[in-house]
C-alpha positions as a Markdown table, in Angstrom:
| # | Residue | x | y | z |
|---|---|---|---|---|
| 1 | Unk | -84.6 | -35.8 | 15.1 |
| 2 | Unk | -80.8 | -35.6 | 16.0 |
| 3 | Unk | -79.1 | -36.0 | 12.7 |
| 4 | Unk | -76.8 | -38.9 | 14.1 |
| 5 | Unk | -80.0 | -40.6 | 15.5 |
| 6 | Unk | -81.1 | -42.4 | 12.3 |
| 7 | Unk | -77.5 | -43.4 | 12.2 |
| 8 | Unk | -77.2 | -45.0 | 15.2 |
| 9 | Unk | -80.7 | -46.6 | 15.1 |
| 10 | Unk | -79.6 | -48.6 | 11.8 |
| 11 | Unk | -76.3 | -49.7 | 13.7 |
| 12 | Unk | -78.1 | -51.5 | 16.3 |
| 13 | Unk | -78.1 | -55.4 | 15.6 |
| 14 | Unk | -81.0 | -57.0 | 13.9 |
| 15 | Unk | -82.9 | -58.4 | 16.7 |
| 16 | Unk | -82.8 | -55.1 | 18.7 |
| 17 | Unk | -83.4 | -53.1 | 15.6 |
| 18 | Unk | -86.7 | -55.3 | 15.1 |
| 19 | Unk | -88.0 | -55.5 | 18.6 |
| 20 | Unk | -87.9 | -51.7 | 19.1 |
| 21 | Unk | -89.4 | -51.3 | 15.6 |
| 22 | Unk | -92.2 | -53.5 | 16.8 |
| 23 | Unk | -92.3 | -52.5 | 20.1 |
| 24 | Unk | -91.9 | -49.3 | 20.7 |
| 25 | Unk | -95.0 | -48.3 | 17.8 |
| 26 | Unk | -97.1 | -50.5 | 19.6 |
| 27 | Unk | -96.8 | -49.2 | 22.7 |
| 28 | Unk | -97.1 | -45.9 | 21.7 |
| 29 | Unk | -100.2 | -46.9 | 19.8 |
| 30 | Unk | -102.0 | -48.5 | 23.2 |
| 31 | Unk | -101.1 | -45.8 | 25.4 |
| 32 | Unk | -102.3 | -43.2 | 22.7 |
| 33 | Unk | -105.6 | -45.2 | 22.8 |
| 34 | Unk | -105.6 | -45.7 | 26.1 |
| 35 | Unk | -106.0 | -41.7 | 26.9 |
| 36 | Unk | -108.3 | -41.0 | 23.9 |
| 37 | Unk | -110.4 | -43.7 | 25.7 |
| 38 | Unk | -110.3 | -42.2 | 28.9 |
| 39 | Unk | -111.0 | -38.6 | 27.5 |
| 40 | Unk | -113.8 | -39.5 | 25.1 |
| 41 | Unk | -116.9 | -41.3 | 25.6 |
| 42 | Unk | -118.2 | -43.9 | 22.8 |
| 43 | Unk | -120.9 | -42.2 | 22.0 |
| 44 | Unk | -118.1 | -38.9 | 21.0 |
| 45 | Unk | -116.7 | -41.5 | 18.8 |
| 46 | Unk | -119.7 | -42.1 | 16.8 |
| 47 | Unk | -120.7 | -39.4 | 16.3 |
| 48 | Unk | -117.1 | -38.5 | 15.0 |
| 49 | Unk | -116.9 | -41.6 | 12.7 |
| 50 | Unk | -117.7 | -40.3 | 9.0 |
| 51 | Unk | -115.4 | -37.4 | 9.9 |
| 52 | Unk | -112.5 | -38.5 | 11.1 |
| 53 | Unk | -112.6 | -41.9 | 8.9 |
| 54 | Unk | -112.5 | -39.2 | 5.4 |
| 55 | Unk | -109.4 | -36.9 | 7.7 |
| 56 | Unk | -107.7 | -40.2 | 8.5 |
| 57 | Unk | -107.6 | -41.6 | 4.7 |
| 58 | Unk | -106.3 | -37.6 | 4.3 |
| 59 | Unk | -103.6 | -38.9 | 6.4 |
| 60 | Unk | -102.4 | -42.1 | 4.9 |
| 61 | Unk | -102.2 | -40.5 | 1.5 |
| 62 | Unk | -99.9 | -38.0 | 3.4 |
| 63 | Unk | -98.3 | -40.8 | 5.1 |
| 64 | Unk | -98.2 | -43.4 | 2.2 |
| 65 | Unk | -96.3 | -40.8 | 0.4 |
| 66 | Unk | -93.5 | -39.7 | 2.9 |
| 67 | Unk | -93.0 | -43.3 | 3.2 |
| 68 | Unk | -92.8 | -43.9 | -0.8 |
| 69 | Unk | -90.5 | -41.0 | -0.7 |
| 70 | Unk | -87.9 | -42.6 | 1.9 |
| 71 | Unk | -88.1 | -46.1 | 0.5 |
| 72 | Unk | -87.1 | -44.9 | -2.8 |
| 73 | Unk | -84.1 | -43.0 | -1.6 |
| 74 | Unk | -82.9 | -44.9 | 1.1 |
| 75 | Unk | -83.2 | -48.1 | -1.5 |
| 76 | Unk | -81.4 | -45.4 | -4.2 |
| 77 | Unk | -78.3 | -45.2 | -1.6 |
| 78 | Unk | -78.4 | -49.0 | -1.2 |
| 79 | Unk | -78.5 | -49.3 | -4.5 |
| 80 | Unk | -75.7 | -46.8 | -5.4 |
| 81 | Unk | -73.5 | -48.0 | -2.9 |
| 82 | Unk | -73.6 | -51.9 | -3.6 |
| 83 | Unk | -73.0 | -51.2 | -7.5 |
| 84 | Unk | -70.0 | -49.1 | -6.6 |
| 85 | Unk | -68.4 | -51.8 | -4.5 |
| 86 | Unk | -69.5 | -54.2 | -7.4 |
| 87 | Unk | -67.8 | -51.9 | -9.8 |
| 88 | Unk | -64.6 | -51.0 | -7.5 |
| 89 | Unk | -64.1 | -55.3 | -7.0 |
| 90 | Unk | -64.1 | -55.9 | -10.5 |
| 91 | Unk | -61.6 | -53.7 | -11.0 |
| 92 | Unk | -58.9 | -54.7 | -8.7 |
| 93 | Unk | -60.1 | -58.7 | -9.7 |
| 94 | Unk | -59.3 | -57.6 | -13.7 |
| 95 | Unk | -55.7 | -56.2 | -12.5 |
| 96 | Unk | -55.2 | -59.3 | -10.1 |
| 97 | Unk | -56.0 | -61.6 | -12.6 |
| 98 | Unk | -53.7 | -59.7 | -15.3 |
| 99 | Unk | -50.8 | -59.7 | -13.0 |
| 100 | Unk | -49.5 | -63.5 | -14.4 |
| 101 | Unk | -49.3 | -62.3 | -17.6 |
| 102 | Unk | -46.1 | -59.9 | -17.0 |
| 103 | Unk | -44.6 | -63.2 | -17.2 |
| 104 | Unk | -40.9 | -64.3 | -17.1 |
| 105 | Unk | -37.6 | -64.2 | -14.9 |
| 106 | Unk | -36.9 | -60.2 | -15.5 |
| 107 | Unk | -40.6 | -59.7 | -14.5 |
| 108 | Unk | -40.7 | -61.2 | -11.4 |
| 109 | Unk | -40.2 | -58.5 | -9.1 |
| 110 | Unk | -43.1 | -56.6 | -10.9 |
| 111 | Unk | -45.6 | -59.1 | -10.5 |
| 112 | Unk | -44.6 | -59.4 | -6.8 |
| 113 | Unk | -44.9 | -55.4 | -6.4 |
| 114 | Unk | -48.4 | -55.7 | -8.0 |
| 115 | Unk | -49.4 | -58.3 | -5.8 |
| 116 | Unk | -48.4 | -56.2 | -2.8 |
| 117 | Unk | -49.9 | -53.7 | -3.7 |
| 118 | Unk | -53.4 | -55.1 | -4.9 |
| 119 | Unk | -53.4 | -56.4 | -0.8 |
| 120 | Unk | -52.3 | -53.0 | 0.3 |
| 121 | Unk | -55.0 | -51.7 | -1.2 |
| 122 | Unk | -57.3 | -54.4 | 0.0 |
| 123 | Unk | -56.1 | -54.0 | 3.6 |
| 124 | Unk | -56.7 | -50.6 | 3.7 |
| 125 | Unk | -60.1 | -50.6 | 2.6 |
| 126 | Unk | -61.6 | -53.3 | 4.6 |
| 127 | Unk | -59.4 | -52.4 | 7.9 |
| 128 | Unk | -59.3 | -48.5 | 7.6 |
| 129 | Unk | -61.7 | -47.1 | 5.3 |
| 130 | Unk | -64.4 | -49.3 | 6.1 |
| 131 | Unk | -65.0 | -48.5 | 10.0 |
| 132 | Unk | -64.9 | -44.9 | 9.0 |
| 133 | Unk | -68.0 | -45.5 | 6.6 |
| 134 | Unk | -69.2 | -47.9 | 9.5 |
| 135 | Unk | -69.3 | -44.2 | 11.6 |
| 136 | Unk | -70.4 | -42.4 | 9.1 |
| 137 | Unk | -67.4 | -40.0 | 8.6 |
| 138 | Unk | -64.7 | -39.2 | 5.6 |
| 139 | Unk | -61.6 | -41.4 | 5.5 |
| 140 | Unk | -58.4 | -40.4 | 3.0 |
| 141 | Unk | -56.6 | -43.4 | 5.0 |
| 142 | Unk | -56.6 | -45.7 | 1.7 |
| 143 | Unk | -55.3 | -42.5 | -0.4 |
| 144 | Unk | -51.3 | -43.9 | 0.0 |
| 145 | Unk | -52.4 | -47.8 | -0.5 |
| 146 | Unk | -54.6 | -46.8 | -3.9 |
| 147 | Unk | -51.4 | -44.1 | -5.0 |
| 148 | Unk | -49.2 | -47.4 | -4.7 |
| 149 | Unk | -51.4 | -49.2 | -6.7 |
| 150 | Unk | -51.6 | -46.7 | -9.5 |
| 151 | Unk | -48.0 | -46.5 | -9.6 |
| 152 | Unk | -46.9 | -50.0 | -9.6 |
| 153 | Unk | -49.2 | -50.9 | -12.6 |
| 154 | Unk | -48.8 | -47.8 | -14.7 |
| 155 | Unk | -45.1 | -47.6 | -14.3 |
| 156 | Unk | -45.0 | -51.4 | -15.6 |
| 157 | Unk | -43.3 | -52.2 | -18.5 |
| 158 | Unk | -44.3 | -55.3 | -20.8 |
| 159 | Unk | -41.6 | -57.0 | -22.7 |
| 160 | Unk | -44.2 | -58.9 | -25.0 |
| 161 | Unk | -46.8 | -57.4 | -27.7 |
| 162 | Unk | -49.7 | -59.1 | -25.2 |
| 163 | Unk | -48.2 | -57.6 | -22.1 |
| 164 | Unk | -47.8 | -54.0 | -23.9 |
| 165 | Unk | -51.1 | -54.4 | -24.5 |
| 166 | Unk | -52.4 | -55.4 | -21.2 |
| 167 | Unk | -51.0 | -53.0 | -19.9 |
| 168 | Unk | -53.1 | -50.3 | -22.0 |
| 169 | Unk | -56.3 | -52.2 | -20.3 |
| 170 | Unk | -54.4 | -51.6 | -16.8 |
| 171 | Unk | -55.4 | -47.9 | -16.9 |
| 172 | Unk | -59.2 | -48.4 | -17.9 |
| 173 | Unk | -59.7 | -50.7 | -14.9 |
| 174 | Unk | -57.3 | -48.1 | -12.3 |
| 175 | Unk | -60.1 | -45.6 | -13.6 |
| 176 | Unk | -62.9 | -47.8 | -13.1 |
| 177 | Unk | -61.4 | -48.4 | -9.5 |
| 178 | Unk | -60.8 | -44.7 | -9.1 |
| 179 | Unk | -64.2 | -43.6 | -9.7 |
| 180 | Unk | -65.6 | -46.5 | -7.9 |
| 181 | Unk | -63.5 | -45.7 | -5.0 |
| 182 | Unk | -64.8 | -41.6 | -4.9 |
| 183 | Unk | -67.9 | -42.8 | -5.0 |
| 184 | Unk | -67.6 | -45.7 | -2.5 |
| 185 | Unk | -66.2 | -42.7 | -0.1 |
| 186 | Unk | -68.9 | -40.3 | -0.4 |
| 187 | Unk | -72.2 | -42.5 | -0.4 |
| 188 | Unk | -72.4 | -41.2 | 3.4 |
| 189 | Unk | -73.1 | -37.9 | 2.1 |
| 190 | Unk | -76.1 | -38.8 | -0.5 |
| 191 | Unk | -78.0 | -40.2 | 2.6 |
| 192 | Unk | -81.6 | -39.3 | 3.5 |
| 193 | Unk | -81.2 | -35.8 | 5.8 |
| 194 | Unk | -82.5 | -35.2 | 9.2 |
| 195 | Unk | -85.1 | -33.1 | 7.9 |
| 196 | Unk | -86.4 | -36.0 | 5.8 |
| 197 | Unk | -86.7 | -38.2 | 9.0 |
| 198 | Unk | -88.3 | -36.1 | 11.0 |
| 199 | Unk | -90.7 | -35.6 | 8.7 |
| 200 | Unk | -91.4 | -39.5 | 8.1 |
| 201 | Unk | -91.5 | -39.7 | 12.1 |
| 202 | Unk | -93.7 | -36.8 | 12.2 |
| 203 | Unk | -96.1 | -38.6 | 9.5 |
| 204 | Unk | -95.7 | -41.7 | 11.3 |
| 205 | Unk | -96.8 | -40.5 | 14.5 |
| 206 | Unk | -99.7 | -38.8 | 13.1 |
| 207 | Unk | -101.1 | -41.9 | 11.2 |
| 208 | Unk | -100.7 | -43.7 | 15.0 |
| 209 | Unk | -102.4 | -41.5 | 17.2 |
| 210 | Unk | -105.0 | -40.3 | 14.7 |
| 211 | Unk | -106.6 | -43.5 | 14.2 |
| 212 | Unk | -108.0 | -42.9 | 18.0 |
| 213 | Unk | -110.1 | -39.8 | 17.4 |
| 214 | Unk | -113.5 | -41.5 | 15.1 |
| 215 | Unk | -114.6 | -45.1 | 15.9 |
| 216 | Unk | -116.9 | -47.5 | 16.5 |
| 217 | Unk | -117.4 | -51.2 | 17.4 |
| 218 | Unk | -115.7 | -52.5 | 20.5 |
| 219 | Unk | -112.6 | -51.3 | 22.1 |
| 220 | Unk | -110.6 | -54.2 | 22.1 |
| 221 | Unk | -110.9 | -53.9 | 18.0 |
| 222 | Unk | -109.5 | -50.6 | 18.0 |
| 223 | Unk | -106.4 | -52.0 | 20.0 |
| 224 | Unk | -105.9 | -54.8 | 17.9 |
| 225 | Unk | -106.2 | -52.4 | 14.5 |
| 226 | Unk | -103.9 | -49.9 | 16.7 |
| 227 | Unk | -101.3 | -52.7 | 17.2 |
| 228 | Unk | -101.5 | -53.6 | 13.1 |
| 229 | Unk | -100.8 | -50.3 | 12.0 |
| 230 | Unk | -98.3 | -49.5 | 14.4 |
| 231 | Unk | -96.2 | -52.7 | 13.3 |
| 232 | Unk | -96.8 | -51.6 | 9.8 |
| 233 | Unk | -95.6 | -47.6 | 10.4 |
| 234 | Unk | -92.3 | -49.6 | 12.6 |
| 235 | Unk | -91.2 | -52.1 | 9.7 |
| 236 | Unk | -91.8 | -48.8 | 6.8 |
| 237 | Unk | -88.8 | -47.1 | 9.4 |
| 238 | Unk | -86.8 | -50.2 | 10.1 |
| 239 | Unk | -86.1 | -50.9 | 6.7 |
| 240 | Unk | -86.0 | -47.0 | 5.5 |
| 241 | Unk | -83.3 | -47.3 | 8.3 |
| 242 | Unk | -81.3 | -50.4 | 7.2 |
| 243 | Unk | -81.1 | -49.3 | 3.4 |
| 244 | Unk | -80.7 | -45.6 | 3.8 |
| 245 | Unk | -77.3 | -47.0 | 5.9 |
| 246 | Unk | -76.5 | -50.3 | 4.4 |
| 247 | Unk | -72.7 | -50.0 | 6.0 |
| 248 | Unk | -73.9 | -50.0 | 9.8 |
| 249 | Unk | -75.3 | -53.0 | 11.6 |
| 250 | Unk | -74.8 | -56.5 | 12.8 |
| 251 | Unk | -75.5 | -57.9 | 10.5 |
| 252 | Unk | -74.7 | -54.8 | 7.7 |
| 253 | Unk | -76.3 | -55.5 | 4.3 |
| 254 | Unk | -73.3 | -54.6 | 2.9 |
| 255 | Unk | -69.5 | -56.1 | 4.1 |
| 256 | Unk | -65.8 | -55.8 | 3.0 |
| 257 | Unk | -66.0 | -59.5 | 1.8 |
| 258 | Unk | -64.3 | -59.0 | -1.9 |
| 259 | Unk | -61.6 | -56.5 | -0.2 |
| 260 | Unk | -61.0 | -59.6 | 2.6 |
| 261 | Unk | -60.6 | -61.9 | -0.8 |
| 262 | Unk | -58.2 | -60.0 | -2.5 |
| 263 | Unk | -55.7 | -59.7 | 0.3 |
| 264 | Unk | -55.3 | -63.2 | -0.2 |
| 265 | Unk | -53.8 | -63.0 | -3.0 |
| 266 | Unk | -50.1 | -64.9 | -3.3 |
């Protein structure tokens, strides 16, 4: 599998997404059955039953772990990358929400910089950085906006014992957004590999087509159980797919909405 493949696949919007992951198993699954039909005779298929039933459950334990094994990580990237943005919000909402305490006349052009640059900031995540993670590639274009940011609340100085102290909390929270922001930039590259997918596709196809070779009862069953699994094996990918990339799709699990807030900010 192409490594930009999975990529793509998790961009497409939800109703395509689904009907292909529906789809696209189940017909694989029929025209599988459909030549294992044609090749075999019923009788074959008996006579293969006990065998190929104890191989088969051999191949959902294969198959049930490959897919435990995706699920985990792709929900461990989710998970890492909506408690970074969680983290990196807070932040900036702590130093917005400080910003009227640097009160008084003399202060006034400082709490104006600080709101600029709190929406510089802003606007450069959600309107730069966030259609680079949308591709899938690095972005350093936030790098001046966040440098601004630093400067403009570090460089502040409180004329009151609450605002000198404030200001000591300023740096904890630019270091909570720091780190947040390093890791918010670099969740792309703790994504499932292509050698991981292939391997689930490779499990996948095998638990689909190997269902064919043992049997018994009438063939419409066997298409009907065919069709099951296959829409089983497709929703395991789709949603491997949407949480192993939770920046990609329409709609993406997760959006720019906190960034979009704070450049609101007046």
């Amino acid at each position: 599998m192409d490594m930009l493949l999975p990529h793509e696949l998790a961009a497409l919007p939800a109703w395509l997404g689904m009907l292909l992951a529906i789809t696209v198993p189940v017909v694989l699954a029929l025209m599988i059955g459909r030549v294992i039909f044609s090749l075999f005779t019923p009788q074959e298929f008996l006579a293969n039953a006990q065998v190929g039933a104890t191989k088969y459950g051999f191949i959902v334990e294969i198959y049930a772990v490959v897919a435990a094994l995706a699920l985990v990580g792709a929900w461990d990237t989710y998970q890492t990358a909506r408690d970074t943005l969680q983290k990196e919000a807070a932040g900036l909402y702590m130093l917005a929400h400080a910003v009227d305490t640097f009160d008084g006349p003399a202060l006034q052009p400082v709490r104006e910089e600080m709101r600029g640059a709190l929406r510089a900031y802003a606007s450069a995540v959600a309107e730069e950085d966030w259609p680079a993670m949308q591709a899938g590639i690095g972005s350093n274009a936030s790098d001046a906006a966040f440098s601004r940011l630093t400067r403009v609340f570090l460089d502040a100085d409180g004329e009151k014992p609450s605002q000198q102290v404030l200001q000591q909390k300023t740096g904890d929270w630019l270091g909570q957004v720091a780190e947040a922001r390093i890791a918010r930039l670099s969740v792309g590259s703790r994504t499932l590999s292509g050698l991981i997918w292939m391997l689930v596709l490779t499990t996948s196809v095998a638990v689909i087509a190997f269902q064919w070779f043992f049997g018994g009862g009438t063939a419409a069953m066997h298409y009907a159980m065919g069709a099951v699994i296959a829409v089983i094996v497709g929703s395991v990918l789709l949603v491997s797919l949407k949480l192993a990339y939770p920046f990609v799709g329409d709609p993406p699990l997760l959006t720019p909405r906190p960034f979009l807030a704070l450049m609101e900010i007046h």
